[in-house]
Structures are given as C-alpha cells and as structure tokens.
C-alpha positions in Angstrom: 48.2 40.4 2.1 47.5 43.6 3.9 46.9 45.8 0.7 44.7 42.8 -0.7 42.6 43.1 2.2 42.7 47.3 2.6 41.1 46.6 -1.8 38.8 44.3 -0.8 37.7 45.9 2.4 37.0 49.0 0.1 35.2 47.1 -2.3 32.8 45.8 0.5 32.5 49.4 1.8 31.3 50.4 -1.6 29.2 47.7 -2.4 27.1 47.7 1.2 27.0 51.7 0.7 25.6 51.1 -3.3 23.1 48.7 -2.0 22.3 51.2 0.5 21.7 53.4 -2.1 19.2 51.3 -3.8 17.5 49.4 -1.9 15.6 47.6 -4.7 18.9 45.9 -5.7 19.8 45.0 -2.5 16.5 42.9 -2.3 17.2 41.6 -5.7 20.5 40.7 -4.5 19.0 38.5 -1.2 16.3 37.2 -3.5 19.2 35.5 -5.8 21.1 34.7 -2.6 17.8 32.4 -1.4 17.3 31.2 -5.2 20.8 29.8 -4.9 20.3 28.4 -1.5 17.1 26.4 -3.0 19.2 24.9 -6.0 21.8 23.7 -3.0 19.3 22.3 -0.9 17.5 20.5 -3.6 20.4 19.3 -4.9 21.6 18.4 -1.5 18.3 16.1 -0.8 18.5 14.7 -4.0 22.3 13.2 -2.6 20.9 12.6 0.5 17.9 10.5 -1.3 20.6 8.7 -3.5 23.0 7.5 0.0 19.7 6.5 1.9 19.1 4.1 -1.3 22.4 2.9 -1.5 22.5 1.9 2.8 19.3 0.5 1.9 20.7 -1.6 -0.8 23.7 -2.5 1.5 21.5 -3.3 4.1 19.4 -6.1 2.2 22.6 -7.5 1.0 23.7 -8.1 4.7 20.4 -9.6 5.2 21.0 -12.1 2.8 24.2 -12.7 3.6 22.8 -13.4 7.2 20.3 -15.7 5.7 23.2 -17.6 4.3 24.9 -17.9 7.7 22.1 -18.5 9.4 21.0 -21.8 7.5 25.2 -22.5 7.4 24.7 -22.8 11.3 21.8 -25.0 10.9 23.2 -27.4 8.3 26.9 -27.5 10.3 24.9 -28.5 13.6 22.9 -31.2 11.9 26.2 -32.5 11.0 27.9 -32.3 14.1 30.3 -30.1 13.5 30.5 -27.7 15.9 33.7 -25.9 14.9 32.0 -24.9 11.4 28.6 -23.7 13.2 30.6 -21.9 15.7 32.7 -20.0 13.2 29.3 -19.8 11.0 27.7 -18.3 14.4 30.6 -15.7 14.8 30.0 -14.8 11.1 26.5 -13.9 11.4 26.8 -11.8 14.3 29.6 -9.9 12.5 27.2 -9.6 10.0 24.4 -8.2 12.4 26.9 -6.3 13.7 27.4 -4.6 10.1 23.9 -4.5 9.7 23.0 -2.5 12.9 25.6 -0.1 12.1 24.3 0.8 8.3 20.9 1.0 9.6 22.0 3.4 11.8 23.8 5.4 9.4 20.8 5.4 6.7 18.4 6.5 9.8 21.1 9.5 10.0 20.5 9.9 6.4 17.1 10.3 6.7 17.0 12.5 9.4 19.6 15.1 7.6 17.0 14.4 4.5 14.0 15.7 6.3 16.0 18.4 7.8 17.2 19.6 4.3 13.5 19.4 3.3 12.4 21.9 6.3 15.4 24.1 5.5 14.1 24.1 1.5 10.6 25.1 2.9 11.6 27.5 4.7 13.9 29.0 2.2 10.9 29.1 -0.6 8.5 31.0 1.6 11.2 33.7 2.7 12.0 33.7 -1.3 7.9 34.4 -1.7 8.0 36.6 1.1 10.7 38.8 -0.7 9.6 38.3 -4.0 6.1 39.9 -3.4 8.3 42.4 -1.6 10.2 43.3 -4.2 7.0 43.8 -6.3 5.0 45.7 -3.8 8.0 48.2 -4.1 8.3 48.2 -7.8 4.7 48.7 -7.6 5.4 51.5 -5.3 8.4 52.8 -7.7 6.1 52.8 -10.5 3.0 54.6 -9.0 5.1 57.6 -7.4 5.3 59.6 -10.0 1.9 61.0 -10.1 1.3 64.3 -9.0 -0.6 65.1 -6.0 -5.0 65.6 -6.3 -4.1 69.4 -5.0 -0.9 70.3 -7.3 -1.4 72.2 -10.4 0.3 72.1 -12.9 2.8 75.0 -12.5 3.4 74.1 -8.9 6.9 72.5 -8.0 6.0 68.4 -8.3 6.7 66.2 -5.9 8.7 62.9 -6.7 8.3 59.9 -4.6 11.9 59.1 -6.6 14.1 62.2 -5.1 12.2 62.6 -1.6 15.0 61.9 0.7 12.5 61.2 3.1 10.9 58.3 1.1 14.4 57.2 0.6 14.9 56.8 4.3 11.4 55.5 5.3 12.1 53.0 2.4 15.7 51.8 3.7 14.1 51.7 7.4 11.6 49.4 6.1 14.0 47.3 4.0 16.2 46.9 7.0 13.0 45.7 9.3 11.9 43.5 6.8 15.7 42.0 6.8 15.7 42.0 10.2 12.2 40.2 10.2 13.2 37.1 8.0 16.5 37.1 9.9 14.6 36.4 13.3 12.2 33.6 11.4 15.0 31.8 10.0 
C-alpha cells in the first residue's frame, strides 16, 4: 500500500500545484464540484419528497385502521362483550402507538427536506457567485492584451498573461475568494 499511496500522494502534489498554475481551472474545477453537489441535493429532496409521501400514505392507513378499531370497541361494548372490546381497545392503542411513531418519522423527513432545500440554495448562489467569477476573469484574461495608452509601438509590451505579478495578485485573490465562500458556507 505504501507505494500506492507515495503515486497518489504525487499525483495530488501535481494536480494542487497545476491548479495553482492556472487558476482559471481551478475555479472551473470548484464550479463543477458545486454543479455536482446541486444534482445530489436535488436528487436527494426529490427522495426525501417521495418517503414523506409514503409515511403520509402509511399514516392514513393506520387512521383507518383505527377507525375500524374504534367502532370494533363500540359494537363489542353494545354487545356485552367485554373481552372482545378490551382486546379491540389494546389494538387501537397499538395502532396509535404506530401512528405516533410514523408521524414522527415523516416530521423528520420534512425537516431533513427543508434542510436539503437551504443547503441547495446555498449551493446555487455560491455556484452564481463563482460563475460571474470565473467570467469577470475571463473578461480580465481577454482584455490584457492591449498595450498600454503610453507604449509605442517599438517599446517592449507588457502582457497581463506573463506578468508574474498579475499571476500572483490573481492566485491571492482566488485564494480570498475561496476562503470567502468557505466562511459563508
């Protein structure tokens, strides 16, 4: 396993210090990351929404089954038998018993629903955040190659592209902007 992990380490190393590199695809690369985490959650509340109807369904068929039971008791006391509306009695409160507990389990449903609802929110404004992100900087990308007002034309020209200063302000701001959404999530 070691040697597995010494490959992949170095993989990871190259990978983080590529992104690094270009800092456009990193932001691509986060941008698909929350465009995957909105297909999850949507399909995750779309589960949730199909369980909360299925507890609901379970729930009105408890209800009529204590309907049943309950006009059981009634017709077993009218008759004087005691032993059948006692055991009918047991039966519905069973049956409440039940009913309480699925009730609580769709309310748990619900509140994971509406939770999974926030989360998706949340998740599509950090995706719009980053998308007009990446745009401002391909905006940015695609306006730095002018030359400067004062430059002639035989003077050296200066590239936003190959400034290793623009590089760095560019990676400083992509790692504030990271840490930015990191903190609002």
């Amino acid at each position: 396993m070691g040697l597995f992990d010494d490959i992949n380490q170095f993989l990871e190393e190259r990978l983080d210090e590529f992104l690094q590199n270009n800092p456009h695809l990193e932001l691509q690369a986060l941008e698909e990351q929350l465009r995957e985490q909105e297909q999850d959650t949507t399909k995750l509340i779309a589960k949730l929404q199909l369980e909360e109807k299925s507890l609901q369904d379970q729930i009105l068929a408890i209800a009529n089954d204590i309907k049943t039971w309950h006009s059981r008791i009634g017709k077993a006391e009218k008759a004087s038998r005691k032993d059948l509306a006692d055991a009918a009695r047991e039966r519905e409160a069973e049956l409440l018993r039940q009913g309480n507990q699925v009730w609580g389990q769709m309310e748990g449903v619900k509140q994971r629903t509406t939770k999974a609802q926030e989360l998706l929110q949340q998740v599509k404004q950090k995706r719009q955040e980053l998308t007009k992100s990446v745009q401002a900087q391909a905006t940015n990308a695609s306006s730095s190659d002018t030359i400067g007002w004062d430059r002639g034309g035989n003077s050296p020209q200066y590239h936003r592209s190959t400034d290793p200063l623009e590089a760095k302000f560019q990676q400083w701001e992509v790692d504030e902007e990271l840490e930015q959404m990191k903190k609002n999530s």
